[in-house]
C-alpha positions as CSV (number, residue, x, y, z in Angstrom):
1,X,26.0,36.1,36.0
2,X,27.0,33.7,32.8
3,X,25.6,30.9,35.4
4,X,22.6,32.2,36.2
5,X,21.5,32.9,32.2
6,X,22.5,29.2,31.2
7,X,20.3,28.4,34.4
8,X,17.5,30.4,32.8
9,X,17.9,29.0,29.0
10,X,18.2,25.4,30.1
11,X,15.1,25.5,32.6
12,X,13.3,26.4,29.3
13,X,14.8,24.8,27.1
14,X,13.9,21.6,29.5
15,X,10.1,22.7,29.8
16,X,9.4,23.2,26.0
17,X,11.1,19.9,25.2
18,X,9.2,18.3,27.9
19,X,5.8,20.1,27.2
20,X,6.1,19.1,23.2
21,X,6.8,15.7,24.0
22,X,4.0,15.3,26.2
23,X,2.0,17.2,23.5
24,X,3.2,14.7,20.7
25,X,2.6,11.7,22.8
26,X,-0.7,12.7,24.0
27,X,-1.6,13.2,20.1
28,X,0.0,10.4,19.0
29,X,-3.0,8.5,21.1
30,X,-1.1,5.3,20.8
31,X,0.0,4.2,24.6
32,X,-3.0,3.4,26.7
33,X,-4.0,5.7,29.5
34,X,-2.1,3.5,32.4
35,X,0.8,3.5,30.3
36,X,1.1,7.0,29.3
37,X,1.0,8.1,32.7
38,X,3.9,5.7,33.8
39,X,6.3,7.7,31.2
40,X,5.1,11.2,32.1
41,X,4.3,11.3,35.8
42,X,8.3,10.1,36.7
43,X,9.8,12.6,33.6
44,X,7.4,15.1,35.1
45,X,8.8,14.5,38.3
46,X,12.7,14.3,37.1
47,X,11.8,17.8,34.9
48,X,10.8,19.6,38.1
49,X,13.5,18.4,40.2
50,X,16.1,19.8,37.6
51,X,14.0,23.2,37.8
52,X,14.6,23.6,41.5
53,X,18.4,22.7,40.9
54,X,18.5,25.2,38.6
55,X,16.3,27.7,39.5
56,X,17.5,28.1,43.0
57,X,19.1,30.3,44.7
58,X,20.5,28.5,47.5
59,X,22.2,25.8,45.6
60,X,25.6,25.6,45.4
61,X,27.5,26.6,41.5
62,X,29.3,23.3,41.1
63,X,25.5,21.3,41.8
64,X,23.9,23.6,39.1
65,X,26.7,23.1,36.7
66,X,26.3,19.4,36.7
67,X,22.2,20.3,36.6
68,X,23.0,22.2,33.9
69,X,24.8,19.3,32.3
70,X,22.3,16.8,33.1
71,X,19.0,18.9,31.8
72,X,21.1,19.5,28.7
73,X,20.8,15.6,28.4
74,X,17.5,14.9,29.1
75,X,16.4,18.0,26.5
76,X,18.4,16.5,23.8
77,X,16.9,12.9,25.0
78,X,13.6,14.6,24.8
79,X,14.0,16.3,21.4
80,X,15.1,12.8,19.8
81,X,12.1,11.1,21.4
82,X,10.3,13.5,20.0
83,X,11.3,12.9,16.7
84,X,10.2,9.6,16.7
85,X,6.9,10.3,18.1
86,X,6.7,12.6,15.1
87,X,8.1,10.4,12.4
88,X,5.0,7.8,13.5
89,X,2.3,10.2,13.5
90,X,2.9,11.4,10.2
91,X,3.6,8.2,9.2
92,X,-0.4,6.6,10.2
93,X,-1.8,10.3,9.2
94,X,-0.3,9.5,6.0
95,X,-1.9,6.2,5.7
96,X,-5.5,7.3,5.9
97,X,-6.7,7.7,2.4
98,X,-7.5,10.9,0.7
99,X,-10.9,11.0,-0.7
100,X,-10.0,10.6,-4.3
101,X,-7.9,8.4,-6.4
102,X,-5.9,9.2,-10.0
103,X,-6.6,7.9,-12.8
104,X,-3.4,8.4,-15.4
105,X,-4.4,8.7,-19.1
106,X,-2.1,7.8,-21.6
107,X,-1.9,9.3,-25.8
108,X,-0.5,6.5,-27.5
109,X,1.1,6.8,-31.4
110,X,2.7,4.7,-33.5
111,X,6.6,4.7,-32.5
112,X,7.5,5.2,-36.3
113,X,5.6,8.6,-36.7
114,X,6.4,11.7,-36.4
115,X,4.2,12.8,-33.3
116,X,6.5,13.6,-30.5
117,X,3.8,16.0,-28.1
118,X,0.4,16.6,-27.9
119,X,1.1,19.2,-30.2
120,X,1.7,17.5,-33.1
121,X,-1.7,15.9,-33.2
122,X,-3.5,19.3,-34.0
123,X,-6.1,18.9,-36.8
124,X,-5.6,14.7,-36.4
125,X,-7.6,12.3,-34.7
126,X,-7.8,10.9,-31.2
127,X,-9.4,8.0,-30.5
128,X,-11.0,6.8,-27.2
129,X,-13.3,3.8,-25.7
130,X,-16.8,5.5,-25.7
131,X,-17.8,4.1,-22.5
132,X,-14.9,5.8,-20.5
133,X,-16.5,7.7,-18.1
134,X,-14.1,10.9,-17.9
135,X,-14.1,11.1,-21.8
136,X,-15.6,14.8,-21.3
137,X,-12.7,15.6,-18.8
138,X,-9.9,14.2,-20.6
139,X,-11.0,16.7,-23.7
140,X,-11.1,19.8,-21.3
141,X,-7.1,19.2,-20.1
142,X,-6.0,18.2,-23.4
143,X,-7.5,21.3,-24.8
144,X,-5.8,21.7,-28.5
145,X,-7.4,22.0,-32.1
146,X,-7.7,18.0,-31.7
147,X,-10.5,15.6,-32.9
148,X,-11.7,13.3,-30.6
149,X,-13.9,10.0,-32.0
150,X,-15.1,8.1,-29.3
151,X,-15.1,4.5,-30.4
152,X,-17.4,1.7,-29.8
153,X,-15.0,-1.0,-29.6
154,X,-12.9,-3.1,-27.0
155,X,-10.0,-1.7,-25.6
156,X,-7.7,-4.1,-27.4
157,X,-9.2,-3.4,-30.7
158,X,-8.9,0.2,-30.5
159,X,-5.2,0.1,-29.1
160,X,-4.0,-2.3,-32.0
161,X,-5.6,0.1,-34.4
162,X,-2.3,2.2,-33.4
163,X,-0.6,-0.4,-34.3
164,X,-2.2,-1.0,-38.1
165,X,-1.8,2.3,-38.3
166,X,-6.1,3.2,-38.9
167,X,-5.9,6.0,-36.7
168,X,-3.4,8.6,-35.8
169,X,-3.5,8.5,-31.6
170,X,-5.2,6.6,-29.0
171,X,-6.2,8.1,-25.3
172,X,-6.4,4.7,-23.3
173,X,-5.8,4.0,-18.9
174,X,-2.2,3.8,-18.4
175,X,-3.3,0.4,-16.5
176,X,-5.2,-0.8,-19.3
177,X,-2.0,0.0,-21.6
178,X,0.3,-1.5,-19.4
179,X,-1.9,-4.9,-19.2
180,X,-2.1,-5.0,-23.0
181,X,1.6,-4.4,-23.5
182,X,2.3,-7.4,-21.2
183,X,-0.2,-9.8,-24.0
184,X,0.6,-8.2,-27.2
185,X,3.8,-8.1,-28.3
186,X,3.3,-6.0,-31.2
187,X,2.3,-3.3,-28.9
188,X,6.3,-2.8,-28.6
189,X,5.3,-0.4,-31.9
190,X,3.4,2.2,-29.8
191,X,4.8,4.9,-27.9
192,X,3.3,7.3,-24.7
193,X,3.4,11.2,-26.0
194,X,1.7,13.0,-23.6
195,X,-0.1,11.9,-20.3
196,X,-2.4,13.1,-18.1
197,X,-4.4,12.9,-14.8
198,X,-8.0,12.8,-13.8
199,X,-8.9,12.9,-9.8
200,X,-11.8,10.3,-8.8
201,X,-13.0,11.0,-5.8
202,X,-13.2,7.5,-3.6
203,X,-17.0,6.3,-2.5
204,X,-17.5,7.4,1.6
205,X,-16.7,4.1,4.1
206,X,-20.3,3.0,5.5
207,X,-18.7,0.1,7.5
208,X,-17.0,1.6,10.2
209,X,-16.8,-0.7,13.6
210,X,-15.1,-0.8,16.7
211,X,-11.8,-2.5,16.3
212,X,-10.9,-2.9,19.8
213,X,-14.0,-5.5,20.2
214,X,-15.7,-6.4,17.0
215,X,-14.8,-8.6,14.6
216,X,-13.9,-6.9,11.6
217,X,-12.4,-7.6,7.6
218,X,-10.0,-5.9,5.9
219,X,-8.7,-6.3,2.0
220,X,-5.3,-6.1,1.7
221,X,-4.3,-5.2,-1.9
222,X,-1.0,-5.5,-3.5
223,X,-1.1,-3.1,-6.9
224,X,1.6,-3.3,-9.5
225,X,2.9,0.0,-9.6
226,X,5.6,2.1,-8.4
227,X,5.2,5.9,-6.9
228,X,2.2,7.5,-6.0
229,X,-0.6,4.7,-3.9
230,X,-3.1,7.0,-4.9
231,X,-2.7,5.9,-9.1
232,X,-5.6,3.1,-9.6
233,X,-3.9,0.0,-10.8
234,X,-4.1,-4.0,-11.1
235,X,-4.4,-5.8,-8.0
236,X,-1.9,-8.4,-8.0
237,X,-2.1,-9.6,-4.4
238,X,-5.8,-10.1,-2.7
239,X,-5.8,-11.6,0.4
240,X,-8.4,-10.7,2.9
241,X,-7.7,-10.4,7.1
242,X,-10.2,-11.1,8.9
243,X,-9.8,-10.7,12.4
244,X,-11.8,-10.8,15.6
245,X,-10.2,-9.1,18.5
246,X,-12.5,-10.6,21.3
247,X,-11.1,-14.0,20.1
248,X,-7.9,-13.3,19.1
249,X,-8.3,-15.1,15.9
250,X,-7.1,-14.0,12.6
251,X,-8.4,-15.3,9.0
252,X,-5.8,-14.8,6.4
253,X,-7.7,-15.7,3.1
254,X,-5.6,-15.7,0.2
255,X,-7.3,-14.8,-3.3
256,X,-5.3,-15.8,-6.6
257,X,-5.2,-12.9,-9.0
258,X,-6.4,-14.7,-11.9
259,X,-9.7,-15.9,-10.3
260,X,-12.5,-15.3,-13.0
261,X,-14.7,-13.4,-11.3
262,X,-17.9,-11.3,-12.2
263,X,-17.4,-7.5,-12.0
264,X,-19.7,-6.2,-9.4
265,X,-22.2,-3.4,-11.1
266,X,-20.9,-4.1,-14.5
267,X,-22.4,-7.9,-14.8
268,X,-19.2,-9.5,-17.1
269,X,-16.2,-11.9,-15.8
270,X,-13.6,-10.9,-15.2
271,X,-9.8,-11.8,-13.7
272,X,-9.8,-10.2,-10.2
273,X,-6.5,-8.8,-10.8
274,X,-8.2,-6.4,-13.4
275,X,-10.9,-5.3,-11.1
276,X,-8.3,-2.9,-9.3
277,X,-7.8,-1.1,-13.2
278,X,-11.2,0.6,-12.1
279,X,-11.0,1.5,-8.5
280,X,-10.0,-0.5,-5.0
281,X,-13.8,-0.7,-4.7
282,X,-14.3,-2.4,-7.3
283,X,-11.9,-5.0,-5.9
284,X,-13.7,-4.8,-2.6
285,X,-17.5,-4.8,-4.0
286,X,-16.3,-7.9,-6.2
287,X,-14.5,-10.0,-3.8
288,X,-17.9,-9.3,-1.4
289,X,-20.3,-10.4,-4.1
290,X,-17.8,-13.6,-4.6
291,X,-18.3,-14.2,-0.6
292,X,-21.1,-13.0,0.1
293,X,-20.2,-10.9,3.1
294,X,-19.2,-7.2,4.1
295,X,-15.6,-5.8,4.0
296,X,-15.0,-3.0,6.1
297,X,-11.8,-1.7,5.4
298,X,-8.9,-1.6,2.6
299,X,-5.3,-1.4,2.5
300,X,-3.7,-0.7,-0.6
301,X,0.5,-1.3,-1.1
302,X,2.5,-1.4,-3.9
303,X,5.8,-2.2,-5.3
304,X,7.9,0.4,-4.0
305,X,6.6,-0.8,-0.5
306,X,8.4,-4.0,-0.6
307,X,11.3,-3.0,-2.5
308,X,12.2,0.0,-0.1
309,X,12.0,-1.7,2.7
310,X,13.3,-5.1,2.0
311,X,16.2,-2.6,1.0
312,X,16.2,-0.9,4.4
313,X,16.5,-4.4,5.7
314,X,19.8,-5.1,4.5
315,X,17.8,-7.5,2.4
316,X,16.6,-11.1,3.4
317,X,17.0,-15.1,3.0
318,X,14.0,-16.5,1.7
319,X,14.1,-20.4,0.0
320,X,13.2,-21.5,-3.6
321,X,12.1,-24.8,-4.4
322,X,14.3,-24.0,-8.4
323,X,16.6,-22.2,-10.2
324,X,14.8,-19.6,-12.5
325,X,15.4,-16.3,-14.2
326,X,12.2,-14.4,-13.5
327,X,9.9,-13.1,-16.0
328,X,9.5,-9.5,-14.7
329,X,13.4,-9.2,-14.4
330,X,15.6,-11.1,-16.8
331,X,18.7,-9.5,-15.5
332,X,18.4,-12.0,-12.4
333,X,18.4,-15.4,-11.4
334,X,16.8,-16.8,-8.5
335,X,18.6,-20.8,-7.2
336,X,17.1,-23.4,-6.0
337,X,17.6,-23.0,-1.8
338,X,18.3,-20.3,0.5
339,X,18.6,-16.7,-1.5
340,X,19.9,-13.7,0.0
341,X,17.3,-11.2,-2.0
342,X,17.5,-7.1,-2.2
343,X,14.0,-5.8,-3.2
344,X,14.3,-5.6,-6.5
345,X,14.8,-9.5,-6.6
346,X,12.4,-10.4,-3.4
347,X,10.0,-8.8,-6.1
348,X,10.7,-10.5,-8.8
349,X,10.6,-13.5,-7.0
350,X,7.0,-12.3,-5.3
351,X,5.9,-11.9,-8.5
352,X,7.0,-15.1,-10.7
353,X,4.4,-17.5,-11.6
354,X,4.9,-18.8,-15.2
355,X,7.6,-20.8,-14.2
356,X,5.4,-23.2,-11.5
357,X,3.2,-25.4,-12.8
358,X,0.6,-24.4,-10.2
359,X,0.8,-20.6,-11.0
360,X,-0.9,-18.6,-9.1
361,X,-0.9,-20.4,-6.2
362,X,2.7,-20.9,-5.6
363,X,2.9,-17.0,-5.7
364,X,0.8,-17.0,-2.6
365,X,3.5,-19.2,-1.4
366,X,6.3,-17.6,-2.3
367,X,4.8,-14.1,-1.1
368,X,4.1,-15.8,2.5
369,X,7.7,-16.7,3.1
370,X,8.6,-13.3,1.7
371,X,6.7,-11.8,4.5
372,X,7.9,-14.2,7.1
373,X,11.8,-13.5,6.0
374,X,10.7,-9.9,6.7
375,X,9.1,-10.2,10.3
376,X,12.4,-12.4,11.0
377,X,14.7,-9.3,9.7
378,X,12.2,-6.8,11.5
379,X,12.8,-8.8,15.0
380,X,16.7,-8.1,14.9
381,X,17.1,-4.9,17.3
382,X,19.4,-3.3,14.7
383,X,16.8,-2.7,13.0
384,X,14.7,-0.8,15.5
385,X,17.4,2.4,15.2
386,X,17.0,2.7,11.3
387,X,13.2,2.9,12.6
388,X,13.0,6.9,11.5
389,X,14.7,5.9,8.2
390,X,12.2,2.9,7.5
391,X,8.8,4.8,7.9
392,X,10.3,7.9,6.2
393,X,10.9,5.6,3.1
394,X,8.0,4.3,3.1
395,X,6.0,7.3,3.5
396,X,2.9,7.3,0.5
397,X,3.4,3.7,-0.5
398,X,0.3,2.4,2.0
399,X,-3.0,3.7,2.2
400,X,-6.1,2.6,3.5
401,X,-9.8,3.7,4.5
402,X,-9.3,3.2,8.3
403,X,-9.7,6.2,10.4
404,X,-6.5,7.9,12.5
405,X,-8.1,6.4,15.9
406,X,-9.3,3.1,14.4
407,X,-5.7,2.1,13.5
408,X,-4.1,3.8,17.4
409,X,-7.1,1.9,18.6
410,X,-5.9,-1.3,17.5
411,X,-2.2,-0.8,19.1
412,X,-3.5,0.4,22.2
413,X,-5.3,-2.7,22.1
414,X,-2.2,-4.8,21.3
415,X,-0.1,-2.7,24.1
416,X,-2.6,-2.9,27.1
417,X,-3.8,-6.8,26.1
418,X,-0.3,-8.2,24.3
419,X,-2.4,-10.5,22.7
420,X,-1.4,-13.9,20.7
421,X,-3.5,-14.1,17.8
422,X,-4.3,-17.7,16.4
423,X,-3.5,-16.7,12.6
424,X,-5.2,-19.6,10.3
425,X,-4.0,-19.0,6.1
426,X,-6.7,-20.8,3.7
427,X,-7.1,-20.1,0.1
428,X,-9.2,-20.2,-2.8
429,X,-8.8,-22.6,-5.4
430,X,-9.9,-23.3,-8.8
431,X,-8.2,-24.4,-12.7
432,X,-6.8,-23.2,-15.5
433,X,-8.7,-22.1,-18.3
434,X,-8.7,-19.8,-21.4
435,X,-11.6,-17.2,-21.3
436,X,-12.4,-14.2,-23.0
437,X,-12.3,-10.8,-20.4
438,X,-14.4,-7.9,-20.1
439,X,-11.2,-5.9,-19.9
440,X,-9.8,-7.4,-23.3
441,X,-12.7,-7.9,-24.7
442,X,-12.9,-11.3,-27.0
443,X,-9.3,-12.1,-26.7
444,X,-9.1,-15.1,-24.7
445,X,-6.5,-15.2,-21.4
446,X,-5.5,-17.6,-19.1
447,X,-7.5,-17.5,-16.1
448,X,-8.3,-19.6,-12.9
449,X,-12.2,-20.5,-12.7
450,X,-13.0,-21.2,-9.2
451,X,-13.4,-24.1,-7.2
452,X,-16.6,-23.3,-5.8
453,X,-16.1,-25.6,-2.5
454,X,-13.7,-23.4,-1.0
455,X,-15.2,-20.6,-1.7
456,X,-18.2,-22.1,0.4
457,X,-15.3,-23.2,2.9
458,X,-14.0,-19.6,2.7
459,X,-17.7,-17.8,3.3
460,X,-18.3,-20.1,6.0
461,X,-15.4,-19.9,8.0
462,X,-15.6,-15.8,7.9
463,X,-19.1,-15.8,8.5
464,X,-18.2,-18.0,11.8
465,X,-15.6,-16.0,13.0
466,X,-17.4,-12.0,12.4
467,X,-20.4,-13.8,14.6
């Protein structure tokens, strides 16, 4: 009788794992259709073999015992699979954009008053930039017996006036705080009281395509924060793939982040970097106005992406051509040849510039063999069992505009085909100069104008591979 009921339990314990991993796998929509009935035509098969072990009758106890033993396998086989299956789902899901964005708002004092909360500015003054769009909003949360004076000023002016002490608070972009902190130093006098947050929601993708056979451009966009990918943010890593399935060709176009570009709809230069303080579509509709062509996607990332999973990756070895300490983190030091780097210093080293004498452009270089180091790592089948652990960490640090079956699209694609791509890395090029910025107003910053022949070279060889 004892038999018989673990005959029952496992025969359905073996058909609801096998039913939810067919379910998962079927809405995964990853394997093409060849492939996905190669795993569950032979499981199916194997699944109702063990029912008939265990389900009859006439078979002997010692064969359904080691039925039993062997269902009890393939459920628990099943129920890991499973997981995985899971794990990646939520994983791409995760990576479609919302439809908004937040913008973080900061209330800035001087660090040697006596404001410690939002509270303590009640019958004072708050200042703001009078063109800042959610002005009106940023009243409504803040809601106390406050005065606002909206200012018509440039954002540096009216964050140093914290500073000289001509007006009691300041509500300013946490990005454009953090970008004056980095170029004035006497901006180590303010202090953040109170912060808050105002949803954008994101402009509606017009540029859809089909990925499996039309060529196709996406902006890849490194911001410098940690936490949320939905917080708007400098872009400190533009480089635009353009890729044309039919092909196989890939266009890796590498912009530096201190190109002076113009702002697209706002008419003043700009460094591109800045453009991602007012939206990823800023970035986009700038970079296409620099080109002159179309991109039809985004994807965002941002510090915590490469540090987490760098991390995961037991770290890598990536060369320098020099011993530094970088800028962004005194507390290390990078030598001159091979460096075994954790993420917090395969950062640092992605982000050091000041100490090349080409800038910018040795960045790019330094974050290509940071990537390579990491596809190296990723190859190692170690690796492959942390796989749950990896895209669980770095849940919420991607995002992009592609739809759920554009992005399975492209892997059944890459399953069914196993195409080699031809990748071919160019990049824009230009000099140093000082210029004033529409983001800092008439303080002048370095910047890199551009060398208009490859940008020609850049236009031209997109516009000959999205033919």
């Amino acid at each position: 009788m004892k038999l018989k009921i673990i005959n029952i339990i496992n025969s359905i314990l073996l058909i609801l794992c096998f039913t939810f991993l067919t379910f998962m796998l079927f809405k995964l929509n990853i394997l093409p259709t060849k492939y996905f009935a190669l795993i569950i035509i032979p499981t199916f098969v194997i699944v109702i073999t063990l029912l008939y072990f265990l389900l009859n009758q006439k078979v002997k106890p010692k064969k359904k015992i080691i039925t039993n033993i062997i269902a009890f396998i393939f459920s628990i086989i099943f129920i890991i699979v499973t997981s995985y299956i899971n794990a990646t789902y939520n994983f791409i899901n995760n990576l479609v954009s919302k439809e908004y964005e937040y913008k973080n708002y900061d209330v800035i004092v001087n660090t040697n008053s006596s404001y410690k909360d939002i509270y303590d500015l009640e019958g004072k003054q708050i200042s703001s930039l009078e063109n800042d769009e959610y002005y009106e909003e940023l009243k409504e949360q803040i809601n106390e017996d406050i005065e606002f004076v909206s200012n018509k000023t440039d954002v540096a002016t009216l964050t140093r006036s914290i500073v000289n002490q001509k007006t009691d608070a300041v509500v300013l972009e946490d990005s454009y705080y953090k970008l004056l902190k980095d170029e004035y130093e006497d901006l180590d006098n303010t202090k953040i009281i109170a912060k808050y947050k105002i949803k954008v929601e994101k402009k509606k993708n017009s540029d859809k395509v089909d990925v499996k056979t039309n060529p196709f451009i996406i902006y890849i966009s490194g911001i410098d924060t940690y936490g949320s990918i939905s917080t708007t943010s400098r872009s400190d890593v533009n480089i635009l793939a353009v890729v044309n399935p039919k092909e196989a060709k890939i266009l890796l176009v590498f912009i530096p982040r201190d190109y002076y570009v113009t702002l697209n709809s706002i008419g003043y230069k700009d460094k591109l970097t800045h453009a991602g303080i007012y939206g990823v579509d800023m970035s986009m509709k700038t970079i296409e106005d620099l080109l002159d062509i179309d991109i039809n996607y985004y994807i965002r990332l941002n510090f915590s992406t490469l540090t987490k999973s760098i991390d995961l990756l037991d770290g890598i070895d990536v060369y320098s051509d020099r011993t530094f300490t970088p800028w962004t983190n005194k507390s290390l030091k990078i030598y001159e040849g091979v460096n075994h780097m954790d993420g917090k210093m395969a950062l640092a080293f992605a982000r050091e510039r000041k100490v090349y004498e080409t800038g910018d452009r040795h960045r790019g270089e330094n974050q290509q063999a940071i990537i390579s180091a990491m596809i190296t790592k990723m190859n190692n089948l170690k690796y492959l069992l942390k796989y749950k652990e990896i895209l669980n960490s770095l849940d919420q640090t991607f995002e992009t505009n592609m739809q759920y079956d554009e992005i399975t699209n492209l892997f059944k694609k890459q399953i069914e085909e196993r195409t080699n791509f031809e990748i071919e890395s160019i990049s824009l090029d230009g000099t140093g100069a000082s210029m004033p910025t529409y983001s800092m107003g008439s303080r002048r910053l370095y910047v890199m104008q551009p060398d208009y022949t490859t940008v020609t070279n850049a236009h031209n060889k997109i516009v000959d591979l999205t033919k």
